[in-house]
C-alpha positions in Angstrom: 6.3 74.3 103.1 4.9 77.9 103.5 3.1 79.5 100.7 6.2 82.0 99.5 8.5 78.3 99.0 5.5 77.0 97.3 5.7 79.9 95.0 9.7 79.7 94.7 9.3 76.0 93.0 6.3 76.2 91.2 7.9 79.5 89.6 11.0 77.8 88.7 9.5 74.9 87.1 6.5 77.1 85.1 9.2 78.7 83.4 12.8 76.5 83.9 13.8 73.6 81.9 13.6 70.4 84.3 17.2 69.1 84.1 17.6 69.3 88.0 15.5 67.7 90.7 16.6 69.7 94.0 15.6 68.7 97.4 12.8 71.0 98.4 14.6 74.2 100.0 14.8 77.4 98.7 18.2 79.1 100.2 18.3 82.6 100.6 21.8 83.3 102.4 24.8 81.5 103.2 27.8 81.8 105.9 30.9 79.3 106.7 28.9 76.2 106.6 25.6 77.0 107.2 22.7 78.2 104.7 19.7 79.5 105.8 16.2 79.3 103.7 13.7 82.0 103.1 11.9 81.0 106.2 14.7 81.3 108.3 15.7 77.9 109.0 19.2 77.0 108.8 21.1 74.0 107.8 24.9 72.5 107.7 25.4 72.4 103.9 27.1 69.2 103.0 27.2 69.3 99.6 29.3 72.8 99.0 27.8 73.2 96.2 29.7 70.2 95.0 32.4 71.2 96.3 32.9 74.8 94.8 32.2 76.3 98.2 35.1 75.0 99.6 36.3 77.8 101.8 32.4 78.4 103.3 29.4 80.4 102.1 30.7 84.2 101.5 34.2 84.3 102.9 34.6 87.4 103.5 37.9 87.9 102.5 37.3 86.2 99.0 34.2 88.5 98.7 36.1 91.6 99.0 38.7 91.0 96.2 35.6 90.3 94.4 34.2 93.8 95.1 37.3 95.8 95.0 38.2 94.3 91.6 34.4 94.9 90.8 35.3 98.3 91.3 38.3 98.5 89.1 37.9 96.4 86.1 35.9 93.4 85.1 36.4 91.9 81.9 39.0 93.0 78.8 38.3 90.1 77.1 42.0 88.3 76.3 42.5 91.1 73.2 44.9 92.9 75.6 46.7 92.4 78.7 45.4 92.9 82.5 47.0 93.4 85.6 45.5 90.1 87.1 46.1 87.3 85.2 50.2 87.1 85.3 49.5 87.0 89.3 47.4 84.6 89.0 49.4 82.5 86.8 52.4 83.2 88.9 50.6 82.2 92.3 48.8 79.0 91.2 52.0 77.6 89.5 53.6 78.3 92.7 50.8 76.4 94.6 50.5 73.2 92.3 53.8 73.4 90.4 52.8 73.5 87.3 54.6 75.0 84.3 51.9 76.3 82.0 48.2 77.4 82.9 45.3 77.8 80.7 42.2 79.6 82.3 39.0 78.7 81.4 35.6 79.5 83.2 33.8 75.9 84.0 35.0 72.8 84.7 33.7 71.0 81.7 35.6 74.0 79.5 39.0 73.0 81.1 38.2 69.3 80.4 36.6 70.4 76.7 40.5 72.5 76.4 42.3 69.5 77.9 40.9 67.0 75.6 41.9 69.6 72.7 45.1 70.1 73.9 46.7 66.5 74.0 44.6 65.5 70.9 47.3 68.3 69.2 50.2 67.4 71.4 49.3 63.9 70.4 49.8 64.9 66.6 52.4 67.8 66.5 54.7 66.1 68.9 54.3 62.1 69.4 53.1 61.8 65.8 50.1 60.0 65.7 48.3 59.9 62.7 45.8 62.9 61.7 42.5 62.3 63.3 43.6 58.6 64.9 44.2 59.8 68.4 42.8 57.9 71.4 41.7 58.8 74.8 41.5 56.6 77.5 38.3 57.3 80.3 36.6 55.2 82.7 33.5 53.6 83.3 31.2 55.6 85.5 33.0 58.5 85.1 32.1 62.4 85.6 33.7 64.6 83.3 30.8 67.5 82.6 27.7 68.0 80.5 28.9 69.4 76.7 28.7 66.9 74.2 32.3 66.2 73.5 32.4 64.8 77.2 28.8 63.0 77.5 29.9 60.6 74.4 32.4 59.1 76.5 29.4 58.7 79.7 29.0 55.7 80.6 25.7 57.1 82.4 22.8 56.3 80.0 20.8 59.6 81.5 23.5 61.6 80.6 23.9 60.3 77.1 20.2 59.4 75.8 19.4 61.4 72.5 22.0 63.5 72.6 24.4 61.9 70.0 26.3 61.7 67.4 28.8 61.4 69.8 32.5 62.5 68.5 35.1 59.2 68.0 38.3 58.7 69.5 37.3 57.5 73.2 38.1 54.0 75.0 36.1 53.1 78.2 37.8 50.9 80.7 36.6 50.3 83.9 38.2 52.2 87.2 40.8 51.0 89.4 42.1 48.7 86.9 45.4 49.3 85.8 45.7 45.6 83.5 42.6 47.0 82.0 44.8 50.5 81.1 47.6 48.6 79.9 45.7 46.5 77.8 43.7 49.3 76.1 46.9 51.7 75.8 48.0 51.5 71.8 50.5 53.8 69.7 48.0 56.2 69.0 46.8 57.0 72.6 47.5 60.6 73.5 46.0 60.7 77.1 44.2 58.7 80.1 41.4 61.0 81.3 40.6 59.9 84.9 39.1 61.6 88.4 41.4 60.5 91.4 38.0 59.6 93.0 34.9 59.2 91.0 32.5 61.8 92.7 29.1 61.3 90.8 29.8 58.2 91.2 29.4 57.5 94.9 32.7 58.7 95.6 34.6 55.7 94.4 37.8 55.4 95.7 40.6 53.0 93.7 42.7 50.5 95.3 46.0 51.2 97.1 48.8 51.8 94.3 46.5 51.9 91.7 48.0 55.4 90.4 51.7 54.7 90.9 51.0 52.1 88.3 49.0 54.5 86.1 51.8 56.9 86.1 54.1 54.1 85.7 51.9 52.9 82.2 51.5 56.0 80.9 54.7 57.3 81.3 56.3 54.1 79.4 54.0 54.4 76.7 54.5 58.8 76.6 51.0 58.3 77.0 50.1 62.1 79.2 47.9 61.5 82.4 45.3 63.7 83.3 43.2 64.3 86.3 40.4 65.5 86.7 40.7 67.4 89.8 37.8 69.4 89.7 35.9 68.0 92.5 39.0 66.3 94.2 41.5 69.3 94.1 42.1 72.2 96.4 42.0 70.8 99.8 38.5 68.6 99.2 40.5 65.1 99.9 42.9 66.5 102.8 45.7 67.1 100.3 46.3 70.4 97.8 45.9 67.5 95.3 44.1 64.1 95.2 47.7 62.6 93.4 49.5 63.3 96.2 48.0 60.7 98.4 50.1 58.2 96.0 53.0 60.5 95.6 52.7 61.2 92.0 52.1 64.2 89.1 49.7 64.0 86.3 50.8 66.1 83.3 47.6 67.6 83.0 45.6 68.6 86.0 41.9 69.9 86.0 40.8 72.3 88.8 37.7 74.5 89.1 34.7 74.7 91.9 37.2 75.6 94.6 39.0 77.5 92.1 36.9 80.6 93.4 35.2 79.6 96.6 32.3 80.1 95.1 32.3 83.4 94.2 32.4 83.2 90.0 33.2 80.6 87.6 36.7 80.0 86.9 38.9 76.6 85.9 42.5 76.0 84.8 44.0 73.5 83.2 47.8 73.0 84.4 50.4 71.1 82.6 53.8 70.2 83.7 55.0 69.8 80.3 54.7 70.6 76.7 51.2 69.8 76.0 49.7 73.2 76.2 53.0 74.8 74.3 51.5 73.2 71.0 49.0 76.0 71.7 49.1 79.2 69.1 46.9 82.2 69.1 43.8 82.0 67.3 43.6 77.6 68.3 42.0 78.2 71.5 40.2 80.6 73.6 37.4 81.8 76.2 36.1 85.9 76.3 35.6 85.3 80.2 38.7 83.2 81.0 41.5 84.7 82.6 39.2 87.8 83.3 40.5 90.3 85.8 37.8 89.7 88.4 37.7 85.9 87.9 41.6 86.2 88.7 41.2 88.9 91.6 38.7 86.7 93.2 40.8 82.8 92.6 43.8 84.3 93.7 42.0 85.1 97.3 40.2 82.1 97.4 43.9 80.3 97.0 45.7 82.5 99.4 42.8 81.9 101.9 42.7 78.0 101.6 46.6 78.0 102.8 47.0 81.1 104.7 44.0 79.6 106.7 44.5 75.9 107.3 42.0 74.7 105.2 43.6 71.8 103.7 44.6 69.9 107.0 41.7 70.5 108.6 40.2 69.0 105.8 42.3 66.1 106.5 41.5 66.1 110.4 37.7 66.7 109.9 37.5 64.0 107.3 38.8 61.7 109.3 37.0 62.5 112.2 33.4 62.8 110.2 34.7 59.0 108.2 35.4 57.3 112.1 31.7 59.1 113.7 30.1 57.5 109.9 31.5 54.2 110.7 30.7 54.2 114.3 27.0 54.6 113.2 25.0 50.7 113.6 22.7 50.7 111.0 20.8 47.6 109.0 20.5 50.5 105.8 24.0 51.0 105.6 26.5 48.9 102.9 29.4 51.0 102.9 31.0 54.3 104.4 34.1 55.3 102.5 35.8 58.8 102.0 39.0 60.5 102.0 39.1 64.1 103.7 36.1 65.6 103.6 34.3 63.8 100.1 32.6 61.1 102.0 29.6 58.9 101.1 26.7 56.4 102.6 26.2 53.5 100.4 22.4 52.1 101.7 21.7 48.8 100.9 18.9 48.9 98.1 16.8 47.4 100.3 17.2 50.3 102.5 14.8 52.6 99.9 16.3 55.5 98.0 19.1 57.9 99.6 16.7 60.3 98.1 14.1 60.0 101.1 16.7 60.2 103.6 18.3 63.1 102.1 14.8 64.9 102.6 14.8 63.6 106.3 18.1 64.9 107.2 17.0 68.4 105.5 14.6 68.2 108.7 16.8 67.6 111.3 19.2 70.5 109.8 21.1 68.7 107.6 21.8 69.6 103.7 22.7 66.1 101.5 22.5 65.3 98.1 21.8 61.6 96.6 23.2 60.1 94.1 23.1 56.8 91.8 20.0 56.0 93.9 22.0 53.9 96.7 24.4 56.5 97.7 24.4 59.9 99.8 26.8 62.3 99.3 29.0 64.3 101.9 30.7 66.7 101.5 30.9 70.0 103.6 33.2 73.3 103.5 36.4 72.5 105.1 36.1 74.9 107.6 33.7 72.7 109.8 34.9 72.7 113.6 34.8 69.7 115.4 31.6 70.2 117.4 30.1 70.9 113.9 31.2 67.7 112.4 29.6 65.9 116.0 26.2 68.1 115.4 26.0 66.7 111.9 26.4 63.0 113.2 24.4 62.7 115.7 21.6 63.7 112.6 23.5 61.6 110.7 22.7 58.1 113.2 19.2 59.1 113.6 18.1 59.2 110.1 20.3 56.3 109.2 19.0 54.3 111.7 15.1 54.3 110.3 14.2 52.5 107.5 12.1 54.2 104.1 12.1 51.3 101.6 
């Protein structure tokens, strides 16, 4: 490392809390799927920022609804009206099919409003006792950082020292749909579940597994929601993660992708009459639904269609999951993945995916590790072809050493 990154990090952790342990690379610009660091060096991002850069590093075209509405108005607060947020109501219920939309500005806020919202559909309209509702979340699961959503963590790191945590939560593990049937009683309001557990290693459930969540919760008029924050807008090959199995969640979560990267907005969509029980003064957010955070979501939307992002999400993930495959390495357990959220299990013997992380950020190559074992991968879905066959052959020469 030169002197000037040396400076970058030591700066940062003088003077920044240490919640974060980044690779060592300080990025200075961005463009499609590359980044480049204050050096000059560049490198395939295959994180996205977990997935909030989506549509690439700077789209242009997301950038300059950014800057025109920069120009015009920024922020009204939701005391009166603006001239962006019915459009943007209108086009992302066009684009998902939802009914109702309540914007929000991280992802954690829409799963903080989501968790509100069925908790007082659960009492004003299915009638479950005052203060007796029950929500339904899996093991291993990655919901956020407040502390309503760390009390239901499974993830000791997450939740150590933090508590009291607040009641009302059920952990059962993922993929199980005996173990959701089993835990569902009359005073469940909701099953709060990602379509593919991210943080986890991207953990995908068995075949069927949400046809028979759909099928339990809508017997019980229990509401599912999914957290698509990581999963939604074109990440898995699909608009939506639930389509792969054909079904609708009555809540969904988005965010990340929401703005390409641009600015922090969520949603929470329901395609019924949970967020009706919601009266003014209950709920709110002095950033969400801001005209620039709508200006800049409705052109990162309009560009992930108009532009093909989603199916070549789908043709680059499968072609990136194949190359991963393909690769013959003793330090690999498992390659699984759907679209472009993909992951390399190493055998523990194999050392930590940390160290081969910080090899691949040698040959060129931006990954991020995580739950020890596991490398993360997960680039914007505009990668070509001869991009995705540049990041494997990197791929099969790290994965072929061995760092335990």
């Amino acid at each position: 490392m030169s002197s000037s990154v040396i400076d970058f990090i030591a700066t940062e952790a003088r003077f920044g809390a240490h919640n974060y342990e980044p690779i060592g690379v300080v990025l200075s610009r961005g463009e499609g799927v590359w980044v480049w660091d204050t050096e000059g060096n560049r490198y395939l991002d295959c994180l996205s920022a977990y997935s909030a850069v989506s549509q690439g590093h700077c789209h242009p075209k997301i950038l300059a609804a950014m800057v025109e509405q920069a120009h015009r108005l920024t922020l009204t607060s939701r005391a009166f009206h603006n001239d962006q947020l019915a459009l943007f109501y209108e086009e992302i219920a066009a684009l998902t099919g939802s009914h109702k939309v309540l914007p929000m500005n991280s992802g954690a806020e829409a799963v903080e409003s989501a968790i509100k919202s069925v908790r007082k559909w659960g009492y004003e309209v299915k009638g479950v006792p005052d203060g007796q509702a029950e929500i339904i979340v899996c093991a291993n699961n990655f919901h956020g950082r407040t502390l309503g959503v760390v009390g239901f963590s499974t993830d000791p790191e997450t939740r150590g020292h933090f508590g009291p945590f607040a009641p009302g939560f059920k952990v059962i593990p993922f993929g199980d749909a005996a173990a959701l049937a089993e835990a569902i009683t009359p005073n469940t309001v909701a099953f709060l579940v990602e379509p593919i557990q991210g943080e986890a290693g991207v953990v995908i459930p068995p075949a069927g597994y949400f046809t028979e969540v759909r099928e339990l919760c809508t017997a019980n008029n229990v509401m599912l929601v999914l957290d698509e924050i990581q999963t939604g807008l074109g990440r898995t090959g699909k608009l939506l993660a639930e389509q792969h199995e054909g079904i609708e969640a009555d809540v969904t979560l988005l965010g990340k992708a929401l703005s390409g990267g641009f600015y922090p907005v969520s949603a929470v969509l329901s395609n019924n009459d949970v967020l009706g029980t919601l009266r003014p003064g209950q709920h709110g957010s002095t950033f969400g639904g801001n005209p620039l955070a709508c200006a800049v979501a409705r052109a990162a939307m309009r560009v992930l269609v108009e532009e093909g992002m989603i199916e070549n999400a789908a043709r680059q993930g499968a072609r990136f999951l194949e190359g991963l495959k393909d690769i013959r390495a003793n330090t690999i357990r498992e390659v699984r993945g759907r679209g472009l959220m993909l992951a390399v299990e190493l055998h523990p013997e194999a050392g930590l995916a940390r160290r081969y992380c910080e090899a691949l950020q040698g040959k060129g190559i931006l990954a991020k590790d995580t739950h020890e074992h596991t490398i993360r991968i997960a680039p914007p879905l505009v990668i070509t072809s001869d991009q995705v066959d540049w990041a494997l052959e990197r791929f099969a020469a790290i994965l072929t050493q061995d760092f335990s």
